[in-house]
N, C-alpha and C positions, 0 to 999 in steps of 0.2 A: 646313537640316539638313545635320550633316555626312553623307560618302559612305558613311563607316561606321559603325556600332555603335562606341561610343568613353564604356564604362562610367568609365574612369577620369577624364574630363571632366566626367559626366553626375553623378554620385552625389556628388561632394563637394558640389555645385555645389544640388544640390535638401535632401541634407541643412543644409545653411547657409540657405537660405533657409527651411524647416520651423523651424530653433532662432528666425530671426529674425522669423517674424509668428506664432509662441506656437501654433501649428497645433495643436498636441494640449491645449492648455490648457483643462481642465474645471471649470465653476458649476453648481452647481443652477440648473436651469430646469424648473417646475413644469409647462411649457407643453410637454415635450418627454417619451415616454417614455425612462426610464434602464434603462441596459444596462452589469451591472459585471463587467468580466471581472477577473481575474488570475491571474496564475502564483503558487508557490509561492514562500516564501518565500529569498532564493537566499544562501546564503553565499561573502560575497568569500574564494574562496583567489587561493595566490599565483599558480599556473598559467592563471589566467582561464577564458574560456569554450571550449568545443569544439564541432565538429558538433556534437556529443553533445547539448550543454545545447540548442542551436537548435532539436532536437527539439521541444522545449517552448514556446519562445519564440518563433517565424516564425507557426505555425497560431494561435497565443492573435493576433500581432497581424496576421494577416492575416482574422482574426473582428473584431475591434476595428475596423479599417476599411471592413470591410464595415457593418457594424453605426451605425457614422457616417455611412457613406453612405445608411444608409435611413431617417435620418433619428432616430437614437435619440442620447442626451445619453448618451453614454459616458465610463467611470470606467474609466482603463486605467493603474493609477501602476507607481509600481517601488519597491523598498527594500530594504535588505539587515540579515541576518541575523546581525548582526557580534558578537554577546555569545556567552560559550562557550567550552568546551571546544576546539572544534576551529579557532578565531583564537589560542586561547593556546599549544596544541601546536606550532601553525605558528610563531609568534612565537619559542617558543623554540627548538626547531629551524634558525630562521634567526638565532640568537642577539641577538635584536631584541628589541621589546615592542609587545606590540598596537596602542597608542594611534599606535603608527608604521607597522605592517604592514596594519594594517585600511584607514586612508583612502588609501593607495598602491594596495591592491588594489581597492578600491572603484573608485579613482576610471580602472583599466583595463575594469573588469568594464564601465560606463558609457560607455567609448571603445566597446569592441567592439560594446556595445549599439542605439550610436546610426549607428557601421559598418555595422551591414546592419540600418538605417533603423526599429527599434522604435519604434514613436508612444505612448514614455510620455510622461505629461503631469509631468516634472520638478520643476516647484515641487512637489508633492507626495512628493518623495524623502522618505524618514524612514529612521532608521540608530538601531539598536536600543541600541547603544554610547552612542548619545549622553543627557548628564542630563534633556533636552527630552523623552525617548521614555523611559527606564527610568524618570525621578519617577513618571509612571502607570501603570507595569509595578508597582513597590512600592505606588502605589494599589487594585489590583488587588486584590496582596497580601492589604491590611488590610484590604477585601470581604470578599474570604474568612475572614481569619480573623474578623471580625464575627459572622459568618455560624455559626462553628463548623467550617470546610472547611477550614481550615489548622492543624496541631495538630503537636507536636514529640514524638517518640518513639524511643525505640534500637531502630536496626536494623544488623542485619548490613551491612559495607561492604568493599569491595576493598581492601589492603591491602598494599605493596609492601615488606618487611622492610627491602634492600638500601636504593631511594630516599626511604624515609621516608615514602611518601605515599599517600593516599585515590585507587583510580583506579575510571575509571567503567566498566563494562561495555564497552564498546568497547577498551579499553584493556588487556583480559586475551584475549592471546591461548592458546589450548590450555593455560590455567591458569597463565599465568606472562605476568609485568609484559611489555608490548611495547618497553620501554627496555630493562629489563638483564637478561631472560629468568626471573629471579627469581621461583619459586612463589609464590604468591600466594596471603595467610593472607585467613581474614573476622576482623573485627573488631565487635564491639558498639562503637557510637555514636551517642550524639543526633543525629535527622535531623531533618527538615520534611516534612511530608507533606500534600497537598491530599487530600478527603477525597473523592474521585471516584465511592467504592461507593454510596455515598449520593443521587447519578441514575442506575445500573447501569440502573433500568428504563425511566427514562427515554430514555437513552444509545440502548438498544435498540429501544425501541416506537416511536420516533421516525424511526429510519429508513426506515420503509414511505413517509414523505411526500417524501426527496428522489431526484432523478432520478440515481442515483450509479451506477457500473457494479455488480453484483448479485456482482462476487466480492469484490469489496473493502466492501459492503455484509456480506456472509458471514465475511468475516475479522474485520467489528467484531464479530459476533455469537458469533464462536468466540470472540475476546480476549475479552467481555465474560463468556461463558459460563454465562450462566443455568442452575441443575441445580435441579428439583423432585425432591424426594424426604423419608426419612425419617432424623433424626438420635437415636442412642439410647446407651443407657451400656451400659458392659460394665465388670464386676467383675473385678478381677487377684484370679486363686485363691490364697486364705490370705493373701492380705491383705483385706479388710473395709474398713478406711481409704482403700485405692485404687483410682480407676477412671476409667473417660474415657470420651469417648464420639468416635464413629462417623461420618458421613455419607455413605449409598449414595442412588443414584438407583435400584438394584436390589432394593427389600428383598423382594422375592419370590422373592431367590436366598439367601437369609438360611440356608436350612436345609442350604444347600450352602458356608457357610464352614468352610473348614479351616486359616487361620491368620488372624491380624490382625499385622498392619503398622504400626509409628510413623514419622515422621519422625525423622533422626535428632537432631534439635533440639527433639524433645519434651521438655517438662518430669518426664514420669515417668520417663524413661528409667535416671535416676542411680538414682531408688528401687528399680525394679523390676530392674535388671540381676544377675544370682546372682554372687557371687565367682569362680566360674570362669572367667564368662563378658567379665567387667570387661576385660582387655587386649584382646578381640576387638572388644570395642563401641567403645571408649574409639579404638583404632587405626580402624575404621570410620568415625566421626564425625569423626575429625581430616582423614581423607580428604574425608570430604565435603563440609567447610566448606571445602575449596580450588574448588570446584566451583560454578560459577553455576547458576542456576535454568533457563535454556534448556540448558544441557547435561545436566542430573540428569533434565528432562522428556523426552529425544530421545529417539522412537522406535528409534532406530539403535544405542543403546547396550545391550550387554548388562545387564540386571537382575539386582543383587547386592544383599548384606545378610547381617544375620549374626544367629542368635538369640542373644536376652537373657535365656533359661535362666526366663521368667517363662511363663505361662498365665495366659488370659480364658478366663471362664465366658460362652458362648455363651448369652444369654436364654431362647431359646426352643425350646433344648432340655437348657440345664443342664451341658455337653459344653463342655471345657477344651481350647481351642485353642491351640498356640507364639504368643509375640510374638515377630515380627521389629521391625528396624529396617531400612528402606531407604531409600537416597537418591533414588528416585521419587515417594516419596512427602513433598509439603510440609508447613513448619509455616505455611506464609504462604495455603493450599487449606484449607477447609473445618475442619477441625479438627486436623489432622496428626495425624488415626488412619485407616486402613481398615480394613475388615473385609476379606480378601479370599476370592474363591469365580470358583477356577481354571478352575471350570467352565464359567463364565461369563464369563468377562472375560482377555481375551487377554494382558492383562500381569502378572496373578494366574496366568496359566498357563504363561507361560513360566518365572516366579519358583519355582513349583510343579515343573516339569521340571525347573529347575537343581540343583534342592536336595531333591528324593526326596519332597515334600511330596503328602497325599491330593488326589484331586479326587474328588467327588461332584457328580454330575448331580443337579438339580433343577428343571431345565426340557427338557421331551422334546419337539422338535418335533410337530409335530398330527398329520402322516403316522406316526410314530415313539414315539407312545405305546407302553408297556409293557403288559401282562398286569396287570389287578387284585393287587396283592400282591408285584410283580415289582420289586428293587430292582437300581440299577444305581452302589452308589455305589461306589468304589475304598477296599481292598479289600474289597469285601462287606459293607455297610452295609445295614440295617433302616431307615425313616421314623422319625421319632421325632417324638411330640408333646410341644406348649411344656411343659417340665415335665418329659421324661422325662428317667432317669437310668440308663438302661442303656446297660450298658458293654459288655457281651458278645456284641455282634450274631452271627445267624446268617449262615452263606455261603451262596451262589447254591446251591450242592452239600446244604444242610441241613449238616455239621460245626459244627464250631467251634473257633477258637484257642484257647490260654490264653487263662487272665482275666489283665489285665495288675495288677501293684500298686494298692492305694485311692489313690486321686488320678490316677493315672494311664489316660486316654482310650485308648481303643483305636481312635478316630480321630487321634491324635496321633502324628506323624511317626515310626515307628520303635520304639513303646512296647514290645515285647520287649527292647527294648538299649538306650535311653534311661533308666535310670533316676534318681533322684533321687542328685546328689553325681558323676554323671558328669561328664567334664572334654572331653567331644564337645566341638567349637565350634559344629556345625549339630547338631540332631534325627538319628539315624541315617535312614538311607533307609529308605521303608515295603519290606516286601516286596513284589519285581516280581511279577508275578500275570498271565494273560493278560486277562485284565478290565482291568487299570489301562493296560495298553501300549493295547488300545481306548478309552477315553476320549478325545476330542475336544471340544477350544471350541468350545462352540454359543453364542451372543450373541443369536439372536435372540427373537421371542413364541414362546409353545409352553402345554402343560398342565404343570402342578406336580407334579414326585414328589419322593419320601421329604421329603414337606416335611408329615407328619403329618395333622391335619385338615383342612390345606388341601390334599392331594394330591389330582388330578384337578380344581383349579380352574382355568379361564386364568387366565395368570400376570398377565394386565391386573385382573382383578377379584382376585387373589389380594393384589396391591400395596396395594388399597383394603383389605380385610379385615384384614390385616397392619398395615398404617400406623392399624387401631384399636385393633389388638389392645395394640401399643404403649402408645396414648395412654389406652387403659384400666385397664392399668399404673400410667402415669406414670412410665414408665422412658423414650419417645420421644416425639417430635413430629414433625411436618409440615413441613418448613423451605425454604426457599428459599435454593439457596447461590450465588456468582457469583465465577467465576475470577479476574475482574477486582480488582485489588490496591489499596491506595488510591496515588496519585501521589509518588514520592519526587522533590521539589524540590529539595534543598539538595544543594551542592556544596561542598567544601573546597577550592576554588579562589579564584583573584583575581579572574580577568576574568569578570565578571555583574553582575548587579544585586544589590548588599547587601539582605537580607532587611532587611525595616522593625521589628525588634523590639531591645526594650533588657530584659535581664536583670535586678532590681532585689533584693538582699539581703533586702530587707523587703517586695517587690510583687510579686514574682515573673514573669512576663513582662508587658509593660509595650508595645502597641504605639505605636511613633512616630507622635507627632501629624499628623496631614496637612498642618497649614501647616508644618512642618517638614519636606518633601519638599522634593527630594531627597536623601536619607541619599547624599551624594555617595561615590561608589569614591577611593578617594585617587591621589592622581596619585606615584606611589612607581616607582624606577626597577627594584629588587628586587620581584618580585612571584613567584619559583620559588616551589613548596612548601615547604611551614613544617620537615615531618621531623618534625613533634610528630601528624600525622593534622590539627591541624586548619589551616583557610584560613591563607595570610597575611597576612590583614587583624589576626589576631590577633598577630600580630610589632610593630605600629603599635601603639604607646601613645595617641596623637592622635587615633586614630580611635575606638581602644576605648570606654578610658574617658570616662563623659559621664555629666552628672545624670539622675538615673531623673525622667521627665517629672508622675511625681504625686507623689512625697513630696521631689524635691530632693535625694536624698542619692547618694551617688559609685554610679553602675552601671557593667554595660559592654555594650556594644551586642554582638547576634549578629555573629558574624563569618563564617558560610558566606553563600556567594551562591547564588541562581537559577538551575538552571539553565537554558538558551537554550529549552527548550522554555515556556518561559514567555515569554518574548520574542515567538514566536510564536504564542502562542495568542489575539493580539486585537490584530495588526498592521492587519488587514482592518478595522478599526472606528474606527486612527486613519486611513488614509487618506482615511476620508471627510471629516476634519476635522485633519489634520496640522496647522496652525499656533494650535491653541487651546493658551493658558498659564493660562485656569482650571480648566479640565475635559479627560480625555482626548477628549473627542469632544462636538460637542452632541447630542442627542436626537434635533433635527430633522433635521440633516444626516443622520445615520445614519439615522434612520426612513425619508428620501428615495430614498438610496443603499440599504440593507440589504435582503435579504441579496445574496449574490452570485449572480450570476446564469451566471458561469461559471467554474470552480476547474480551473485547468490545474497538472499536474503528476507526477510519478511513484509509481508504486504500491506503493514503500515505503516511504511514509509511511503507509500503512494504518489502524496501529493505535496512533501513537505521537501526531502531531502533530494528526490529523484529530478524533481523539477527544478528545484534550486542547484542541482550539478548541471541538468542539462545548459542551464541560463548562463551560468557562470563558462560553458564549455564555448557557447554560441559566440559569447564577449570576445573569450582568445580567441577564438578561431578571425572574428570579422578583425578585433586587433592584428593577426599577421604571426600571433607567439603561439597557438594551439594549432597540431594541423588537423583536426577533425570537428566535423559538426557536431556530432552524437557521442556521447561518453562512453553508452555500454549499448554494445549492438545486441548482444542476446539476456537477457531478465528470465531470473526462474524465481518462484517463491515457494519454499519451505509451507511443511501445513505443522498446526502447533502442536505441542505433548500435553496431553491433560491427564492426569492421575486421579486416582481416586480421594476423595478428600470427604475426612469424617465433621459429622457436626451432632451436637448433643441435645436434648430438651434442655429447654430455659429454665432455670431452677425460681422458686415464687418471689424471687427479687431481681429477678432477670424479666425484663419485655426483648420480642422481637419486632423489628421497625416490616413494614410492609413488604412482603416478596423475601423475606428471612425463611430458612427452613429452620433453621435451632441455631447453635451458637457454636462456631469452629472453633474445633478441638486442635493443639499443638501437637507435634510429634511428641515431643517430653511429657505432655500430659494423658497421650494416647498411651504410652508406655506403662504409666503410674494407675491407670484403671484397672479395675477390675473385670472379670469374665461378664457378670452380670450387669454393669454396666454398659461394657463394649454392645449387650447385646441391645439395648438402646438406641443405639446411634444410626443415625441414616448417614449413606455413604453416597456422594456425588462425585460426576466426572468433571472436573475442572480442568481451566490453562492450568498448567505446573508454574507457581511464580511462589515466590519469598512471601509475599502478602498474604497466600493461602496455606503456608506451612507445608508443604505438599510436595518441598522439591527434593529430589531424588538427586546427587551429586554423580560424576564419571569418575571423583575417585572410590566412591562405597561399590560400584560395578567394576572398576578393576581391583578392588581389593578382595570382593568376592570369586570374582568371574576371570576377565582378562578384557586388558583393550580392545583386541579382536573380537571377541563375541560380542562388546559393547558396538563396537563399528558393523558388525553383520548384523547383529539386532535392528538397528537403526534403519537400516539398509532395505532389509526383507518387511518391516511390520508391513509396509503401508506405501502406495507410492507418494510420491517426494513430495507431492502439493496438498495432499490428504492428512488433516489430522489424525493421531494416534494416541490408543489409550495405551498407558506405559501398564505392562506386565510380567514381573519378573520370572513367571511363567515359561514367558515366549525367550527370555533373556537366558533361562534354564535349558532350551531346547536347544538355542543355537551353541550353548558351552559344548554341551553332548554332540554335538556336532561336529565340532572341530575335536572333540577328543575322540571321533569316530577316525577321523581325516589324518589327525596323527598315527592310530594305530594300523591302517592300513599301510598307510607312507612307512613305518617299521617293518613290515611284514613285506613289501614288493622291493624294500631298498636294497637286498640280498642277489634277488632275479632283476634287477634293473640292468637293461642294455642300452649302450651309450650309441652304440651306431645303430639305433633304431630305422634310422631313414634308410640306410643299407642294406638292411635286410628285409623294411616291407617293401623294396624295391622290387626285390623278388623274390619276394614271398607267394605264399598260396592259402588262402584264409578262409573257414568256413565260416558257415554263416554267422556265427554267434562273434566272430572275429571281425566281418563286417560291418555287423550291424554298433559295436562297439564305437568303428572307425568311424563311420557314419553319426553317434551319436556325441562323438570330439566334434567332430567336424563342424556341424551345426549347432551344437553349443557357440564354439568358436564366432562361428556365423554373429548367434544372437547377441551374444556379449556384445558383437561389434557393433550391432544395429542401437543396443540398450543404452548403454553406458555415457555416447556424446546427447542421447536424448534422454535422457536422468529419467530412468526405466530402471531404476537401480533396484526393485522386489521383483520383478522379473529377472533381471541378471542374477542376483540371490538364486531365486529359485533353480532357473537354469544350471547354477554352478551344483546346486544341490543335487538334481536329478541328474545331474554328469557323473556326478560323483559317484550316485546309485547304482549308476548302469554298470559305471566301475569297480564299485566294489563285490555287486553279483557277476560280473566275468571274471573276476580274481577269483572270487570263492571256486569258480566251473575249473579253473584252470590252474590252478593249486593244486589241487584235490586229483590231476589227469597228470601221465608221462609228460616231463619236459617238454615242451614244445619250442623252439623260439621264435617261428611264428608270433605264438601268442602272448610272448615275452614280449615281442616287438610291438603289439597292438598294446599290451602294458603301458611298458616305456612311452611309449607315443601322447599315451593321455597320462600319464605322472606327470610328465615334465610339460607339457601343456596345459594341465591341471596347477599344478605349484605357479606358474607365471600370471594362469587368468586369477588366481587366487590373491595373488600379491596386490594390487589395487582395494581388495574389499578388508584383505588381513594380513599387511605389511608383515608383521613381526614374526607370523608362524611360518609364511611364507618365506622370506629371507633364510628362517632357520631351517626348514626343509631342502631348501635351494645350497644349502653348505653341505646339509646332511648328504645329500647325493654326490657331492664332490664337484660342485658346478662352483666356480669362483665369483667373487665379487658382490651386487646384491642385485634382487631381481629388478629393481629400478632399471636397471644400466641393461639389462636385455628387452629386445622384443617384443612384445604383447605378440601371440603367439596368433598368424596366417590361418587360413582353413581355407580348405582345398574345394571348390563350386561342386566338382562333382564327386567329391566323396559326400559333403553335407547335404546333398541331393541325397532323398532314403528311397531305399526299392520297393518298398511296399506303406502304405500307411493303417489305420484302424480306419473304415469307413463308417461312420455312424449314420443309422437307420433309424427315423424318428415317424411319429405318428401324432398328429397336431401338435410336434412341437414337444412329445414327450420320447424320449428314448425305448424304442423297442428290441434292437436289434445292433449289431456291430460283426461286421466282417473286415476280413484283412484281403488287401486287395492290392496289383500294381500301382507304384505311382503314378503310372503313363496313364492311367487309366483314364477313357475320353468321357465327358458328360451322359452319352447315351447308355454306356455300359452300366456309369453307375447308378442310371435309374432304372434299368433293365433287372439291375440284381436286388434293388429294394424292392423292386412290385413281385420280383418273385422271394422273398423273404417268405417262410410260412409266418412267421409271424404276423409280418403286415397281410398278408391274407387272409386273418384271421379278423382283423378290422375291416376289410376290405366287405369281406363275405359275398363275394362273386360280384361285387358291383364295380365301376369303373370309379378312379379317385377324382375329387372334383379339382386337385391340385397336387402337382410335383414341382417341388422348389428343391435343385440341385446347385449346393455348393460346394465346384472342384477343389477334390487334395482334403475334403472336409467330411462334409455329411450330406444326404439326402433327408428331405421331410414331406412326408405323404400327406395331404390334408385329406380327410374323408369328410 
């Protein structure tokens, strides 16, 4: 052994011989259980990997080795993510083209990988780019569309006027193109869409069976958004011809609407809009389709809208309420109408506050009921049953206002001064009233008022009552509605997988034959946007045009591609069987392998990719070719690296924009400043990303440090789900650590006994020899408990404080006559030690495990047993607390029963001295732990 820890010797030297005897290379073996882990699917950029990404990657393959060491046939591949949007933005950006920027990055992303020692099993690589991997990506395809799941329809799409071209949601920043700042129109255009609503409940009810963490479980089920309730028509007043209908989850607040809402992309919109109101609406809508669906949904955003000069007759009580239009409300949700009831629902009542609009209360908490007869609606509304048509409610006072004009509501916004041929653009404001300024959202159950015959029902059984009264009509029903959209696929781009269909003059769509896979992407050196909206495959004559596959006569093939979320929604199915050229996968390998048994990765992937694997897994499975419901039974998620990131004062030609602290500082410019400068700068904890200049690479840590202290760093800062501040501090400690762990491993390699088990067989051990075995023992324990439940800074720790126990009984026992007794207690934890070790530090491990004379590599042995009643300890520290503050600690039997141990706290003189001859008002004994006296 050398005299020192000498990683840069050690780590090329075990990585080289790992690639040369196929160490990670994995077969089914039916004789062995399988254990499939992986990461997420990784896309090669051009900056490679960071701490950051290690996050992810060290805990999945320090599980993976663990998991081989216990003997399980593990599936641990890699592959990359290379189809997409975000390889063709990078490409162009570096004024290149994919097909040359993808395997240049790949093939570093793979250096770094194998850098700090990942035991992917390699043959198994697969690269989504490639014809081998997308011809069953298009196979996929034509499932679904079989199936009825894949269907073409015009939808609204990003539109960049300036660069001529379709961009994706990521691509519009603050409503304007990320290239040339350029507002950003919608456009109607034929899309592709998988048909996802169609398992919504499956998607859902499915989730109770896997082990996934419960918020990202909660996030599917918000995306999915299941909503029971009732959907119904409303008649636009004086028109007869037109109407629409509704969907609340609230119809027991029904007697409390006071406006309805469209989308402004509703279809009645043009009809019902009055001439006055046409430039208001018309400027409204134009705004709104600059606007994507997550911004028009955000909370954050003030609620606007404008009326269309039209009134609905309220059902069920005959009462003509404003139509608005707002952009909160979708046409892609439920029906892109609401009813709204400000009373009720917090964003009906802010919209209602903006714009002078009624509220009437219809549900009065149980505490907070009213007086029989007693209305509380704004201003001064009477109960009305279904059917009535009184317009001239009495006030709280007994008076009464003017009767307003015939047609006109006197719950309608303003109806004194609103009349008919008005050129208002909102309803006037109701009058202010000290009634209406008391109104408050109330949201929750309560009893029913002015809601007619149903007044004084709970509003639970009122919902049933109501939801008949409807369907006894025939004007509503019962429906089930789900937020969840169905999947827009296609992309006007180059780099993807061409959609498998061919257009046909007389056949109309025409899917591509299967033995004619793969619809190969054309190998073209132009591949920018077309500037017509659609792909540039459509600029190719060669590829277009082709015979329609059933009548023979001239077609032209689809020209949008895939995009990359499809790539990944059934990577996990080829790896079990990556080199098949008749079928994506066979049956059995997958049925052997599937599902996964553990899904490493980050948590915003949530509700995009996760749910799109699960949907796609559902398909094969009910097709007959997948044997599993669920794709990955166990979900862990990584917490982020955030580094310290500097920022400067703005200099007098410099602004900062709102929520700026100063202006981030580059690494290269950080370097070129001066002391007096630096002393300037404020220093924040940020995500580690490329955008923030702030990332930290694993090759400047192994070329400092070593792999291994890079992989225990990781490991110990923080447990696995918790963010971490990166500190090369903490990176410094763990080095000194392992150059601890070496030099003891020199120092006992001399005294090391090989027939250890032989001779503590019958052996005779004092205590300090005991308590050693004891502290293997239960190491061993924890490690085992830690490790499958990624507890990986406690396994750290553990290995650490094993280590301790062993290096202060080496010092006791060095330093004393021979023993071999205490050799054997040695030996026992070295070679126990080096095996638990190899999981977190592959490479020192391996070279330790030679250095002893042990063949082979630690891979291929054991993860090392512990014995119940050795790691059972004979005595433990009992701790002795005083409200909860530590007073006292004694050393006590294990066995030791609950009674004993609050018998020895209350006689502690310590606690005596709290006590002061009085009796304690409380003893809270926790066995094997501590006792706490409350005084």
């Amino acid at each position: 052994m050398h005299e020192q820890y000498d990683p840069k010797a050690i780590e090329p030297k075990w990585q080289q011989r790992w690639q040369e005897a196929q160490l990670f290379r994995t077969e089914e073996d039916p004789a062995k259980p399988k254990c499939y882990i992986l990461e997420f699917f990784p896309y090669p950029s051009g900056d490679g990997l960071s701490v950051g990404h290690c996050r992810n990657y060290i805990p999945a393959d320090a599980l993976a080795r663990y998991m081989r060491m216990r003997g399980y046939n593990v599936l641990h591949p890699m592959g990359w993510d290379a189809f997409g949007l975000p390889a063709e933005n990078e490409a162009i950006n570096k004024g290149s083209h994919p097909k040359y920027t993808v395997p240049r990055y790949v093939a570093n992303y793979k250096r770094q990988m194998n850098l700090i020692g990942l035991s992917y099993d390699w043959e198994r690589e697969i690269n989504s780019s490639t014809p081998d991997y997308y011809k069953w990506t298009q196979w996929w395809f034509l499932q679904l569309y079989k199936r009825g799941l894949a269907y073409r329809a015009n939808a609204p799409v990003n539109w960049c006027p300036r660069c001529r071209t379709v961009l994706a949601n990521e691509e519009v920043e603050g409503g304007k193109c990320w290239r040339c700042g350029t507002p950003v129109e919608k456009q109607d255009m034929p899309q592709w869409f998988f048909k996802i609503t169609a398992y919504a409940d499956r998607l859902l009810n499915d989730l109770e069976e896997l082990d996934w963490p419960e918020g990202i479980k909660q996030m599917q089920r918000n995306w999915i958004g299941r909503s029971e309730g009732v959907e119904f028509e409303m008649q636009v007043q004086g028109r007869p011809d037109l109407k629409f209908r509704v969907f609340t989850t609230r119809i027991d607040t029904v007697f409390g609407m006071t406006f309805a809402v469209l989308a402004p992309e509703h279809p009645l919109v043009d009809a019902i809009t009055t001439p006055e109101q046409r430039d208001a609406v018309n400027a409204y809508r134009e705004h709104a389709r600059r606007l994507d669906e997550t911004a028009r949904q955000s909370t954050e955003r003030e609620r606007t809208g404008v009326f269309t000069g039209a009134y609905a007759i309220n059902p069920v009580n005959g009462e003509p309420v404003p139509i608005y239009i707002a952009d909160y409300v979708l046409m892609t949700y439920g029906t892109g109408a609401i009813m709204a009831v400000p009373a009720h629902d917090e964003r009906d009542y802010d919209f209602a506050q903006k714009y002078g609009l009624p509220i009437r209360p219809v549900i009065a908490p149980m505490d907070a009921v009213p007086e029989p007869g007693f209305s509380s609606m704004t201003p001064g509304f009477s109960s009305m049953t279904p059917g009535s048509t009184s317009r001239n409610p009495a006030r709280r006072d007994g008076s009464h206002d003017a009767v307003p004009e015939p047609g006109i509501s006197s719950m309608t916004p303003g109806f004194s001064s609103m009349t008919p041929g008005s050129t208002s653009r909102n309803p006037a404001r109701a009058p202010e009233t000290p009634e209406s300024e008391a109104v408050a959202c109330y949201t929750g159950d309560g009893i029913m008022i002015n809601s007619g015959e149903f007044s004084g029902l709970p509003n639970r059984e009122g919902m049933q009552r109501l939801a008949e009264w409807f369907e006894a009509r025939g004007i509503g029903q019962r429906k089930v509605q789900y937020r969840l959209r169905d999947w827009l696929i296609s992309r006007q781009r180059y780099w993807g997988a061409p959609i498998p269909i061919i257009h046909c003059p007389a056949c109309g769509e025409v899917p591509v034959p299967e033995d004619q896979l793969p619809v190969l992407l054309p190998d073209v050196e132009e591949y920018q946007p077309s500037g017509t909206g659609e792909s540039p495959l459509a600029n190719i004559p060669e590829f277009v045009n082709t015979p329609c596959p059933q009548c023979g006569q001239p077609a032209r093939r689809e020209t949008d591609t895939m995009g990359g979320f499809a790539c990944s929604s059934w990577y996990f199915l080829r790896f079990c069987d990556p080199h098949n050229d008749q079928e994506p996968f066979s049956y059995e390998k997958a049925r052997y392998w599937m599902p996964v048994d553990y899904y490493v990765g980050g948590a915003e992937h949530a509700v995009m990719h996760l749910l799109y694997a699960r949907f796609w897994t559902k398909v094969g499975y009910d097709a007959g070719f997948v044997p599993v419901n669920e794709p990955f039974y166990r979900l862990r998620n990584q917490g982020m690296v955030l580094a310290l990131t500097p920022y400067r004062p703005p200099r007098e030609d410099e602004t900062l924009r709102e929520g700026e602290i100063g202006i981030l500082v580059r690494r290269d410019q950080l370097e070129q400043m001066s002391e007096a400068d630096k002393a300037q700068l404020t220093w924040v904890w940020e995500k580690m990303s490329k955008s923030r200049y702030n990332v930290v690479t694993p090759d400047e840590i192994v070329e400092r440090y070593s792999a291994d202290t890079l992989r225990l760093y990781e490991l110990f800062v923080a447990p696995f789900e918790a963010a971490i501040e990166w500190r090369e501090e903490g990176v410094k400690g763990m080095y000194r650590f392992l150059g601890r762990v070496w030099r003891l491993m020199r120092e006992v390699r001399p005294c090391f006994i090989r027939a250890w088990r032989e001779v503590l067989a019958q052996a005779s051990l004092d205590e300090a020899g005991r308590k050693l075995r004891q502290r293997t023992h239960s190491s061993l324990k924890k490690l085992h408990a830690d490790i499958p439940d990624f507890k990986f800074n406690t396994a750290v720790a553990t290995l650490m404080e094993w280590f301790n126990a062993l290096e202060d009984y080496w010092k006791r026992v060095n330093n004393a006559p021979c023993c071999s007794d205490a050799m054997a207690v040695v030996s026992e934890a070295v070679e126990s030690f080096i095996l638990a070790l190899s999981p977190f530090a592959p490479h020192i491990a391996d070279e330790l495990w030679e250095a002893y004379g042990f063949e082979g590599f630690t891979l291929q042995h054991r993860f090392p047993d512990y014995d119940e009643s050795l790691a059972r300890a004979e005595e433990f520290e009992l701790v002795i607390q005083v409200n909860g503050k530590v007073r006292d600690k004694l050393t006590v039997p294990a066995d030791i029963s609950r009674e004993e141990m609050e018998r020895l706290a209350l006689a502690s003189p310590r606690v005596q001295a709290y006590l002061a001859g009085k009796p304690p008002r409380k003893v809270i004994v926790v066995p094997g732990k501590l006792v706490n006296v409350v005084v």
